[in-house]
C-alpha atoms as one frame of an Amber mdcrd trajectory, in Angstrom:
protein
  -5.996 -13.173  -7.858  -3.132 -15.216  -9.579  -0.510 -14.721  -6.533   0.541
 -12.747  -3.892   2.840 -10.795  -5.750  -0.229  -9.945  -8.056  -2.088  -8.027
  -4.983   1.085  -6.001  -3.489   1.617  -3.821  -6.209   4.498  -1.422  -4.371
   5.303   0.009  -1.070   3.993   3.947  -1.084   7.496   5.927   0.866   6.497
   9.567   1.099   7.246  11.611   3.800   4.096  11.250   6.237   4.340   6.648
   5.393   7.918   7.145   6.655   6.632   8.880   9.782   3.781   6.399  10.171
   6.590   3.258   9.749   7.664   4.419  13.119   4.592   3.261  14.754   3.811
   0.037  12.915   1.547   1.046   9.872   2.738   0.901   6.649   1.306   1.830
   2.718   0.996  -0.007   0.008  -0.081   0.540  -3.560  -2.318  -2.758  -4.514
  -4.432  -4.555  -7.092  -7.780  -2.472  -7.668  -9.775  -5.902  -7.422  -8.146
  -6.774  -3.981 -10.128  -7.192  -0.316  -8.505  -6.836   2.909  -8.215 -10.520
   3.200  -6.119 -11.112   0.252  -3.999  -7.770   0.806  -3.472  -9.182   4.656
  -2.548 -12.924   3.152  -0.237 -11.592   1.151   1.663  -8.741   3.195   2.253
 -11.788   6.080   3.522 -14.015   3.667   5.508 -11.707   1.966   7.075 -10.205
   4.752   6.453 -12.832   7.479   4.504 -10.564   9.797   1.530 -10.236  11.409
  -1.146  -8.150  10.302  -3.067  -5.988  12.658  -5.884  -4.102  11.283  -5.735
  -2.879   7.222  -7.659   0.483   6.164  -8.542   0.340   1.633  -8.834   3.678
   0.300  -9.216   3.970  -3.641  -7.533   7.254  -4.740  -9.271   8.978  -7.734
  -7.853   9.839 -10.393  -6.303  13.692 -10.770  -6.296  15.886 -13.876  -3.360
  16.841 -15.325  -2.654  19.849 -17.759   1.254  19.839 -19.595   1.050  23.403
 -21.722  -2.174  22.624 -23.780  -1.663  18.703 -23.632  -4.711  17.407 -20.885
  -4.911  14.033 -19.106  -5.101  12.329 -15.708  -3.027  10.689 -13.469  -3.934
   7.087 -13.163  -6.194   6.299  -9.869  -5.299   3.515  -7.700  -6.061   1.295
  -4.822  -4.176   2.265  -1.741  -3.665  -0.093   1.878  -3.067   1.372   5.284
  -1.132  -1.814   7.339  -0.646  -1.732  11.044   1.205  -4.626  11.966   1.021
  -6.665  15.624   3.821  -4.793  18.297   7.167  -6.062  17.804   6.500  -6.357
  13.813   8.465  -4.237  11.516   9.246  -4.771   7.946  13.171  -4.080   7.189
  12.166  -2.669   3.114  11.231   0.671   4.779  14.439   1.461   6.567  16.454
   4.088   4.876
């Protein structure tokens, strides 16, 4: 990896990460080529936390259909952060 910013791709905000954000775990979108101890590197310097435990999943792709126009959505690499108690990260309060 070239830098942090290079692994933390984007914070994932849907309805069920905003429930989760209440009790200290948090989702990212991040670099396919990432492991847990470059995604945990750069969350705590990023956001000057500390990072619990982190949970990879890598989302397949979906198929997509537009009239008679076929594709996919793009697959990516999602992260699962629980942070240490008394750790938040301000970006996800709305």
């Amino acid at each position: 990896m070239k830098s942090i910013y290079d692994v933390v791709i984007r914070p994932i905000i849907t309805e069920k990460s905003s429930q989760l954000a209440e009790k200290l775990v948090y989702t990212f979108e991040v670099a396919r080529e990432a492991n847990k101890v470059e995604i945990k590197d750069a969350i705590e310097k990023i956001f000057n936390v500390k990072v619990e435990k982190i949970q990879t999943i890598n989302v397949k792709r979906k198929a997509k259909r537009m009239n008679r126009y076929e594709g996919f959505k793009p697959g990516y690499k999602k992260a699962i952060v629980t942070l240490a108690k008394g750790q938040k990260i301000d970006a996800f309060e709305v």
